[in-house]
C-alpha positions in Angstrom: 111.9 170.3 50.5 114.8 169.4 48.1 113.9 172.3 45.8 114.0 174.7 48.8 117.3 173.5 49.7 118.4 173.9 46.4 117.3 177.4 46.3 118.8 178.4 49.3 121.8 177.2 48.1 121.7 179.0 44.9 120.8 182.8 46.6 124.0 182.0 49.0 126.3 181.2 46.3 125.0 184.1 44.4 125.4 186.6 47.1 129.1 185.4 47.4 129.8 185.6 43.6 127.9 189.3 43.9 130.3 190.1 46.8 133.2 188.9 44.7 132.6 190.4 41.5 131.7 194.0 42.8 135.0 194.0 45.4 137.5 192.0 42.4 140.2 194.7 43.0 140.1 193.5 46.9 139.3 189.7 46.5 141.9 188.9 43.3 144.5 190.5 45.4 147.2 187.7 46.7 147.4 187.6 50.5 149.4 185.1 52.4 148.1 183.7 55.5 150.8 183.7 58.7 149.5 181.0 61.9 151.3 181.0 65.0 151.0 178.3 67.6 153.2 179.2 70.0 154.3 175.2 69.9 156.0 175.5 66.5 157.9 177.5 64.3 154.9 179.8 62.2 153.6 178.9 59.4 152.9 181.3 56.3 150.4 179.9 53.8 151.7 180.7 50.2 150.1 183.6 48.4 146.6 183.1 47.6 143.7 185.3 46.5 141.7 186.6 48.9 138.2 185.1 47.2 140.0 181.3 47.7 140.4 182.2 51.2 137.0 182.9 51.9 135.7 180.2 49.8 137.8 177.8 51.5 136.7 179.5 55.0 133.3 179.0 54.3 133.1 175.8 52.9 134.9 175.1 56.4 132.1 176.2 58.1 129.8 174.3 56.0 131.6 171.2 56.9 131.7 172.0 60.9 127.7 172.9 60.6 127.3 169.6 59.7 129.5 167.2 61.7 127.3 169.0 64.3 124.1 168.0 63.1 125.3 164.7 61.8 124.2 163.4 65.6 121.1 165.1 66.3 120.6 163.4 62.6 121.4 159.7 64.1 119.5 160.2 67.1 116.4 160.9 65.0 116.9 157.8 62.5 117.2 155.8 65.8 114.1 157.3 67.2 112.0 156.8 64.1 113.5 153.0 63.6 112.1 152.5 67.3 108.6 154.4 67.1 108.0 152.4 63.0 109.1 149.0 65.2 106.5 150.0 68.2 103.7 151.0 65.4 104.4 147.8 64.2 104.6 145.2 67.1 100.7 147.3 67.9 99.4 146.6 64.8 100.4 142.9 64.9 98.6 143.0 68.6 95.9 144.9 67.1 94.9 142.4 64.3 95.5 139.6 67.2 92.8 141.2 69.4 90.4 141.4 66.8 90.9 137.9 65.7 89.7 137.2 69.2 86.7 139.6 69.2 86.2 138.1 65.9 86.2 134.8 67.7 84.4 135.8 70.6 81.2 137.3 68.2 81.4 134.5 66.0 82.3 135.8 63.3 84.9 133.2 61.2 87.7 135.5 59.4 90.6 134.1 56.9 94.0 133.6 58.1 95.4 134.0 55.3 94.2 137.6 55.4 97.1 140.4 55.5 96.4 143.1 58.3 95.7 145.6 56.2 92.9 144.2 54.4 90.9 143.3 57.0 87.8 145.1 57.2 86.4 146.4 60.4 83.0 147.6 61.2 83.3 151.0 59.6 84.4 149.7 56.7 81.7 147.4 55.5 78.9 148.7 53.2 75.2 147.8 52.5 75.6 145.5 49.3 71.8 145.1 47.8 72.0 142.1 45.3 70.3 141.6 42.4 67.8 139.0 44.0 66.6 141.6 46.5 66.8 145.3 44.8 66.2 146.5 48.5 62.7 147.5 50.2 61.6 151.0 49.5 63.8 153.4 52.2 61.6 156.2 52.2 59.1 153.8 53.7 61.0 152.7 56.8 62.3 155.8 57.4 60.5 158.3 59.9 59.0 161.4 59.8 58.6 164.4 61.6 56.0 166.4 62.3 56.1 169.7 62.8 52.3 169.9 65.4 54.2 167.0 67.3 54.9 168.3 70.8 57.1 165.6 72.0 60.9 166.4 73.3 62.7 163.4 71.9 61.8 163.2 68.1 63.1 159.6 67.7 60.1 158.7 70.0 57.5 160.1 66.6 59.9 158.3 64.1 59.8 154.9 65.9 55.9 155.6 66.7 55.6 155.7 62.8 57.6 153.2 62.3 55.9 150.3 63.7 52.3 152.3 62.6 53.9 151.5 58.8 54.1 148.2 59.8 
């Protein structure tokens, strides 16, 4: 995003240095500027080229562009400091209720633990130690038959299943 910004940043500058250098004859002419409020005496600028003027026109506009969108910018740091302080007051909850499920199953789990290594039940794995290498898969899984007329196939595979046994 920062490169972008910078990019866009570098075509407008270069489209105003373009303008400028192919209309020099216009912009390095001296122009004073005459403001009339109507309260006070006018004013008259001294002379100035025409290229500060515009430079210091639109760096004005810059500057007004973003006093606008400096609140839209706080109300959007506010918002995200409430929504990171809600995702955090849930996770705190969160670890609390499993705690108690934890509890509840039996299932003993360190305090000490951070919330964010605690391991749910997607997250554990089959570990097959060194004492038992594991019983052969392929047996106690099932198998399907393609003569078998029957509408639920898990009814063949546990059928198998217990004729394996």
């Amino acid at each position: 995003m920062k490169k972008a910004t910078l990019i866009i940043w570098v075509i407008i500058f270069g489209v105003i240095a373009l303008l400028i250098f192919q209309n020099q004859a216009f912009f390095l002419s001296n122009q004073a500027l005459r403001v009339n409020l109507g309260v006070i005496k006018a004013y008259h600028t001294p002379q100035l080229p025409i290229a500060i003027l515009v430079l210091f026109f639109f760096l004005g506009g810059v500057l007004i562009a973003y006093l606008f969108n400096l609140s839209a910018r706080f109300k959007a740091r506010r918002t995200i400091k409430k929504l990171n302080a809600t995702i955090a007051s849930q996770g705190t909850e969160v670890d609390g209720l499993r705690r108690e499920l934890n509890e509840l199953k039996g299932i003993e789990t360190p305090e000490d633990q951070p919330a964010s290594e605690t391991l749910t039940d997607t997250d554990a794995t089959q570990k097959i130690t060194a004492d038992s290498p594991g019983e052969d898969q392929a047996d106690a899984t099932g198998t399907f038959s393609i003569d078998s007329k029957a509408g639920n196939p898990l009814e063949n595979v546990e059928g198998k299943n217990e004729e394996n046994k």
